[in-house]
PLY file of the C-alpha trace (Angstrom):
ply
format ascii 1.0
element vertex 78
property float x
property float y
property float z
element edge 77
property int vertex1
property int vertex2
end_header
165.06 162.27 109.25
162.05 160.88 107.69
161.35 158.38 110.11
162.13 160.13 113.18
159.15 162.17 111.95
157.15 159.44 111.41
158.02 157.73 114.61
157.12 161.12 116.51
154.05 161.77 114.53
152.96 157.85 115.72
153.99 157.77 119.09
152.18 161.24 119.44
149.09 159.95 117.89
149.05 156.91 120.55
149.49 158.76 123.56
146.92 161.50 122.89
144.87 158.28 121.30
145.00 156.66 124.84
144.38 159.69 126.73
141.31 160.10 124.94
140.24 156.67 125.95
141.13 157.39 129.86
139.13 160.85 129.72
135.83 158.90 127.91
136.26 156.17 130.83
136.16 158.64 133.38
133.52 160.77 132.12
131.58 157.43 131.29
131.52 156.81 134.74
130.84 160.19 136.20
127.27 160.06 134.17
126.64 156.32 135.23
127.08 157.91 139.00
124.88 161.47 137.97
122.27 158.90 136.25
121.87 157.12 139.61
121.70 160.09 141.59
118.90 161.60 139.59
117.91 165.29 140.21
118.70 165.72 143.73
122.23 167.80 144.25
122.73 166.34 147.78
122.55 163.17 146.00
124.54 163.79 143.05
127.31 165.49 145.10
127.42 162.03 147.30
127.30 159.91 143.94
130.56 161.49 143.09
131.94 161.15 146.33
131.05 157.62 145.83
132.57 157.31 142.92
135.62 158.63 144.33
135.54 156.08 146.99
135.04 153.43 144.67
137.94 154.59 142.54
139.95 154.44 145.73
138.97 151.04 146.88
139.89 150.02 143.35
136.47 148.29 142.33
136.77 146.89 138.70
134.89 148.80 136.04
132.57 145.50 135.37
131.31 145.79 139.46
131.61 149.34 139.09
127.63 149.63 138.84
126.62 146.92 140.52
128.75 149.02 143.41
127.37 152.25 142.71
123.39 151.29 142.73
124.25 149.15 146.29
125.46 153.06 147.36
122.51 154.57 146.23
120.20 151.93 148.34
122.72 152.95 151.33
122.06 156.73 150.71
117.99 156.53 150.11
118.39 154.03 153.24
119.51 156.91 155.76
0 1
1 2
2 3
3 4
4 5
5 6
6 7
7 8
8 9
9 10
10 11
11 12
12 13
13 14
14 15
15 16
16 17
17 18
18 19
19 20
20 21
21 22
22 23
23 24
24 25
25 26
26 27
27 28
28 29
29 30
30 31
31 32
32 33
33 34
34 35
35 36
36 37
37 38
38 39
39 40
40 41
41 42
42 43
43 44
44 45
45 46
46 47
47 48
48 49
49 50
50 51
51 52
52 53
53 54
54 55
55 56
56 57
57 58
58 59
59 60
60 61
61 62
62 63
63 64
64 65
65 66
66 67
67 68
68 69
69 70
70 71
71 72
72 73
73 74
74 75
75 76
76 77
């Protein structure tokens, strides 16, 4: 019984442990998209869109900025 405890306790620990780490990740890169977008709502509300876009054309996370700021230069473009 002890160890079925224990191996519930652990496996409880890593899953809440690596949903943690998913929820930072995504709010890490819904400020990276709000810092972009400075004040403006218009803007912010397209950042996020964005960001959803980019999420959806599955950019990595290390291009994820690089992808963002080219956005931002389309957006102040139009």
């Amino acid at each position: 019984m002890d160890y079925f405890i224990i191996t519930v306790v652990t496996l409880a620990g890593l899953v809440f442990h690596a949903w943690l780490f998913v929820r930072f990740r995504r709010w890490a890169d819904r400020d990276l998209a709000l810092s972009l977008a400075g004040n403006d709502p218009k803007k912010r509300e397209w950042a996020l869109q964005r960001l959803a876009a980019a999420k959806g054309a599955r950019v990595k996370r290390k291009d994820l900025q690089i992808w963002l700021e080219r956005e931002m230069g389309r957006y102040d473009a139009e």
